[in-house]
C-alpha positions, 0 to 999 in steps of 0.5 A, a space after each residue: 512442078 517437080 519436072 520443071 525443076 532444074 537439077 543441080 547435077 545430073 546423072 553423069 556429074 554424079 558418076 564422073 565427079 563424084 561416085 566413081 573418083 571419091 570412092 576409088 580415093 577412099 577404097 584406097 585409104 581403107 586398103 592403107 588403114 588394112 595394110 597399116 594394122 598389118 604393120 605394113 606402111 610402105 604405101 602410106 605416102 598414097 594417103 598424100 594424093 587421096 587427100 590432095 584429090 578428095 581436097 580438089 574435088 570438094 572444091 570443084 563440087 562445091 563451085 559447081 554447086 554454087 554456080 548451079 544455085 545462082 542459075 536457079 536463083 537468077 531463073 526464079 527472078 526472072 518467072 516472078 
């Protein structure tokens, strides 16, 4: 049944991990995209940190993920 599946990530994952922190990082590369059409590029070094956070989170998720799916797949055996 659909409730005795186990989630990969839950709600506060969702909102701590990936929601809140990735579009926070990518709020930030539009507002550089605005200032660089403006011909303004004195924050264009930020766009070093977005992409060293979005890289560490990608990493993390995906550890996560796989971690999770090991669990599930451990489980199954284990019920038959």
């Amino acid at each position: 049944s659909r409730s005795s599946r186990r989630r990969a990530f839950t709600s506060n994952q969702m909102l701590g991990r990936l929601l809140i922190p990735n579009t926070v990082c990518f709020a930030i590369v539009v507002f550089l995209a605005i200032g660089i059409l403006h011909g303004d590029t004195r924050y264009l070094d930020w766009i070093v940190l977005v992409v060293i956070w979005l890289m560490i989170s990608s990493t993390i998720n995906a550890w996560d993920l796989m971690l999770q799916v090991a669990d599930m797949k451990r489980e199954m055996e284990r019920q038959g």
